[in-house]
N, C-alpha and C positions, 0 to 999 in steps of 0.2 A: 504493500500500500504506500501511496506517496501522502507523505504528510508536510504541510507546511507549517511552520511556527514561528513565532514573532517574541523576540524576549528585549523586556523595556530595559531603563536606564538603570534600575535597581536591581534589576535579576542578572544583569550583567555589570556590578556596578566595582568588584575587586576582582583581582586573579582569581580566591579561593572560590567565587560564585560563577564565576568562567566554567573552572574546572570541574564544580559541581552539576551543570548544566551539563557540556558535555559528557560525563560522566552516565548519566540518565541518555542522552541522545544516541551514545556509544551501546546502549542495552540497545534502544531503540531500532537501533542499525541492524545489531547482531542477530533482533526478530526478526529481518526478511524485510524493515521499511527502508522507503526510498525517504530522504530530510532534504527540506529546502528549508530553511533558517535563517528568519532575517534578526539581525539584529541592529539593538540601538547604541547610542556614546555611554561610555560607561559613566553611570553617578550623575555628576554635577558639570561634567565634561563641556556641553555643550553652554554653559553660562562662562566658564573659565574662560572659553575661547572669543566670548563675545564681549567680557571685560579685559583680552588681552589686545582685542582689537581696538577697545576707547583706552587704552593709555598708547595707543600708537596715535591712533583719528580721531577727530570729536565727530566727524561724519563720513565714517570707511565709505565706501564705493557697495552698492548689495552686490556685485560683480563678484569684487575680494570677498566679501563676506562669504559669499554661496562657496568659496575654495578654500577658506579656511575654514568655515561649520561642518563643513563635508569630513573632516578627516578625523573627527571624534569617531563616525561610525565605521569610518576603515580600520583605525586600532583597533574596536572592538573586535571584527570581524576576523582578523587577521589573527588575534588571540584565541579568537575560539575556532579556527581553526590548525592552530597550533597545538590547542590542549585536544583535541580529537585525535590528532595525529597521533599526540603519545600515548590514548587509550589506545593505540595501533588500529584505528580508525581512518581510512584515505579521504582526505576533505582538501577543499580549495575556497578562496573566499575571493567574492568578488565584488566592484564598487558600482553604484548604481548604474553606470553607463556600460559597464562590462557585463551585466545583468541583463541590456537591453533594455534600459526603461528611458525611453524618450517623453521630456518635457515640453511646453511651451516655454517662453522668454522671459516669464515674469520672475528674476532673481528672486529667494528669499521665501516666494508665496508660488513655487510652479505646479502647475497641473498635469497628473500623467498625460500626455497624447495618445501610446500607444505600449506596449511591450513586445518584444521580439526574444520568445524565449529559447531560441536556439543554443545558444552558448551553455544554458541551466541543466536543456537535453542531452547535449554532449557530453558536456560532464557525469549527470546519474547514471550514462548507460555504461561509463568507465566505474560503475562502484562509488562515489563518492559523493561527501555531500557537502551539499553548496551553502556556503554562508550568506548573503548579501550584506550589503551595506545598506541599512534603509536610510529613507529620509531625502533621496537623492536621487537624480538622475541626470540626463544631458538633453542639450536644446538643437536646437537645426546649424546653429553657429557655434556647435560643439564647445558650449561652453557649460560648465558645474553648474547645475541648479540643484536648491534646495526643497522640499515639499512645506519647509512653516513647520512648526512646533509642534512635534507629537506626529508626524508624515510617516514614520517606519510604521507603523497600522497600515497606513494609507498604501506604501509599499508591499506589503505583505497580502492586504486584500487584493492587489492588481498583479501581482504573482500569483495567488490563488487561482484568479479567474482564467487566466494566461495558461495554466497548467492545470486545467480543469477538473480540482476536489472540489468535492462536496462541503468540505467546511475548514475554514482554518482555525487555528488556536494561537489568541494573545496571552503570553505570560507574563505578568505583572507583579506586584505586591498586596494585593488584593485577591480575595478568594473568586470575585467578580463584581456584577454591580449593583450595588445596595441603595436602598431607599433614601439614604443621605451618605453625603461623607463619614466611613467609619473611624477616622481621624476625630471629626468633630462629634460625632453622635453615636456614642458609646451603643446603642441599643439597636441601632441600624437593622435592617435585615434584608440580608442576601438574595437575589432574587434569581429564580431558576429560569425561566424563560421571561425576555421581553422583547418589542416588537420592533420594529426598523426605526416607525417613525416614532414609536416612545424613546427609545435610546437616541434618536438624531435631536430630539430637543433636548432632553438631559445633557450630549457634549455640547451643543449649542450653546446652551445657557451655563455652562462652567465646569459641567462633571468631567473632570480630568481620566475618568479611565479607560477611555475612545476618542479619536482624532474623527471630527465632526467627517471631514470628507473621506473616511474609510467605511465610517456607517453608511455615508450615500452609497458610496462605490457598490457596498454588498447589497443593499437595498435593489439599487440598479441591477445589477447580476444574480439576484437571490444568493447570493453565498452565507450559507452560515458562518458566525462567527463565535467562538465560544472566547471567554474574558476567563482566565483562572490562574489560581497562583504559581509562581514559580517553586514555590519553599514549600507547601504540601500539595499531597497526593490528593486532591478532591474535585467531585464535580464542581464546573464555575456556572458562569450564565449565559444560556445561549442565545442570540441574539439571532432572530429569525421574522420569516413571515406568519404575522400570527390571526388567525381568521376570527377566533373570537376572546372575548377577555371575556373576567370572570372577577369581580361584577365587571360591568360595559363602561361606569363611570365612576372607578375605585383612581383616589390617588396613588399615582404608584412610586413617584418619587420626588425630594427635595433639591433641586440645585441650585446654583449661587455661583458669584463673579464678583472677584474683590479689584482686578484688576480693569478697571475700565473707570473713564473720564464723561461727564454730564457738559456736553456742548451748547450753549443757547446765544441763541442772535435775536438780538432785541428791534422790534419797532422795522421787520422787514416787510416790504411792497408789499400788498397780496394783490397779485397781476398772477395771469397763466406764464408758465414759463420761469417764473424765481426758483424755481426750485428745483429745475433742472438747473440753470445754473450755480443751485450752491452744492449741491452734491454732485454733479459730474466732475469737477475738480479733484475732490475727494475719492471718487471711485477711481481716475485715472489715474492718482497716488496711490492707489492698492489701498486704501484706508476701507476698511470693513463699517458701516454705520448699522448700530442694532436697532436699539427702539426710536422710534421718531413720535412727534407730539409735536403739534401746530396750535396754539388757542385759536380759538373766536377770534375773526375780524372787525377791527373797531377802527371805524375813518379810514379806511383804504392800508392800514396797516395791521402785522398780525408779529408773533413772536414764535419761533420755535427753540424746540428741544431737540436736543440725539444724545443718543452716546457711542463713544468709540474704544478701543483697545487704550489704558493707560501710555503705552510704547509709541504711539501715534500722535497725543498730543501734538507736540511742539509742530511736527510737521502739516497737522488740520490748521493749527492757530496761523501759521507761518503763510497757509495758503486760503483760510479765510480771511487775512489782514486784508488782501489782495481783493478778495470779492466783497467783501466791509465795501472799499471804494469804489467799484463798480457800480452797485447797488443803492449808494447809499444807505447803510446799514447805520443804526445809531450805536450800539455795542454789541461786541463780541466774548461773552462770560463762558468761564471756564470752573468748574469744579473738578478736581481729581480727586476728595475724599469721598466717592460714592459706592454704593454695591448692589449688585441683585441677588433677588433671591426669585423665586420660581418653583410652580407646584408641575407637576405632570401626569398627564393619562389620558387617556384615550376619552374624549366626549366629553369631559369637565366642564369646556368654556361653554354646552350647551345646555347644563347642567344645571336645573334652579338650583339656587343657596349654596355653591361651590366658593362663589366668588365672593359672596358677603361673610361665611363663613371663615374665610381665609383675611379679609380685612378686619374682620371681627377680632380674629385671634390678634393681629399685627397690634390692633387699638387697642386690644384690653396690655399688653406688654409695652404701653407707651411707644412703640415704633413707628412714626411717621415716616408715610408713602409720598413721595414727591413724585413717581411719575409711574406709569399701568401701562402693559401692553399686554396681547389674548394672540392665541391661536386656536387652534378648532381644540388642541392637549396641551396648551399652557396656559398660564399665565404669572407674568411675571411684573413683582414690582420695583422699582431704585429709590433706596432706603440709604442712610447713612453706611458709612461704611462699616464703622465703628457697631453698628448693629447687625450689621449681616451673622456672625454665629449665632448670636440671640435669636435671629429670625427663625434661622433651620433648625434651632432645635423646639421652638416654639411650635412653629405648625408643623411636625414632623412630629411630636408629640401629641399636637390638637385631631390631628387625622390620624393619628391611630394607625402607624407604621411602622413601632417597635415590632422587638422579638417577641412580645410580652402582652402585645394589644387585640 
């Protein structure tokens, strides 16, 4: 059986979990499977490399960046293809372009185009297994591109598809994915199966234990994806097409986003047309905008809201000084101490008393809601920052999504 696996920054994060891994992969082998194994930078790798680049530049090139981010997951790669070796295990490790995964141009944030899994073939039918380097591939002007933070998911599901399993396996530090963060919420509970689109708003809205566009990718391809831990032997969560839920309008999990920034431009035209001008700027700068919020028009003028990635700031502000004058804009306000938090499941937002319920709980713990947004399985509010734990553990306890409830 050909199995592919994807092991994060923590399960490959020292030599001795290197070797621990392979160790387990080396059984794996010796049952008769074929391994395709991608992996991430080891630990913390990947921030070291991006604060060794601001003591070189106060603004690298994303060019340089995408060749220097690249090479945390070749160490990995390279190591655990070294420690296989010496279970007396034949393995080769390869970097995203040697893998065959062509990107588009966009440095830093690229999107698979296509894979070309020829080189991966070659290799399993000589015995051996193949490492990759996630996170990574190349562009038409054969230049290192990066996939954005948390891409070796992303990696690993378009290997999957590429090489056509039925399901791949993310190993993590987590047994899989729970109703809140088990970090912040002692009482969490594990969740055995959940659905494409429930798990694409949970990484949307902050849950850290899926790269938002690996959930699409499988979504897209139906590939199973199961989330499980690296450090025990236990079923995790599978993350599949699921035809019906049980109940139809049960919350089914907590998420939150401490890193993001509350955009607002005061006293803007309301004309057709402002508002493609203030966010096309924005999206041509790769800047991701979540929620948006327009008031009432009062006298031919109106205000809006957004918000963005924390990391982004400087460069929205930088280039909405620029449409400020355009526009005529009277201010451009910025808050970075803000946070979300967000409920999910299937039917909720159609749901009478889901949503007064969940403001209910927010008011009765003093947390004011500065700003709402709803999907058909969300809804989420931006709340101080400083209160976002409170939040999750508040209505993650008010709906009744302990081990225990």
């Amino acid at each position: 059986m050909l199995l592919v696996h994807k092991y994060g920054g923590t399960s490959v994060g020292t030599p001795e979990r290197i070797k621990n891994v392979a160790g387990k992969l080396a059984r794996l082998k010796r049952e008769g499977n074929d391994l395709v194994i991608v992996v991430s930078a080891m630990g913390d790798t990947t921030d070291e490399l991006i604060e060794l680049a601001k003591s070189i530049s106060s603004s690298p090139s994303r060019r340089e960046l995408d060749a220097l981010m690249s090479t945390g997951e070749q160490i990995s790669g390279a190591l655990m293809a070294m420690a296989l070796e010496d279970f007396g295990i034949p393995a080769i490790s390869l970097t995203g372009w040697q893998a065959g995964i062509y990107t588009d141009e966009n440095a830093g944030r690229a999107r698979i185009k296509s894979v070309d899994a020829t080189r991966i073939k070659e290799e399993l039918k000589k015995g051996k297994v193949i490492v990759v380097a996630g996170f990574q591939g190349i562009c038409d002007q054969n230049d290192i591109t990066t996939l954005g933070r948390g891409g070796s998911d992303t990696t690993a599901v378009a290997l999957g598809i590429a090489l056509g399993v039925e399901k791949i396996e993310i190993f993590t530090d987590v047994k899989g994915v729970y109703t809140a963060d088990p970090r912040l919420v002692k009482n969490a509970r594990k969740l055995d199966v959940i659905s494409y689109d429930e798990m694409l708003e949970l990484a949307s809205q902050g849950a850290r234990v899926m790269h938002t566009r690996a959930v699409e990718l499988g979504w897209i391809y139906k590939m199973k994806i199961e989330v499980k831990s690296s450090f025990e032997d236990c079923p995790g969560t599978i993350i599949q097409e699921v035809s019906e839920m049980e109940p139809v309008s049960r919350v089914r999990g907590i998420a939150h986003k401490k890193d993001i920034a509350k955009i607002t431009l005061k006293r803007v035209l309301d004309r057709p047309g402002v508002a493609h001008r203030i966010f096309k700027p924005l999206g041509d700068a790769g800047i991701n905008v979540d929620d948006i919020i327009q008031n009432v028009s009062e006298f031919g003028y109106t205000d809006i809201s957004f918000t963005i990635p924390i990391d982004d700031t400087d460069k929205a502000l930088q280039i909405l000084e620029k449409v400020k004058e355009e526009l005529d804009i009277k201010e451009v306000l910025c808050n970075p101490a803000v946070g979300k938090v967000s409920i999910v499941g299937v039917g909720i937002q159609s749901t009478p008393g889901i949503a007064a319920k969940m403001f209910g709980l927010l008011g009765e713990a003093g947390i004011n809601i500065d700003m709402i947004s709803t999907s058909e399985i969300k809804i989420g509010c931006i709340i101080n920052e400083e209160d976002v734990e409170r939040a999750i553990k508040v209505l993650h306890d008010g709906f009744g999504l302990g081990e225990n409830s």
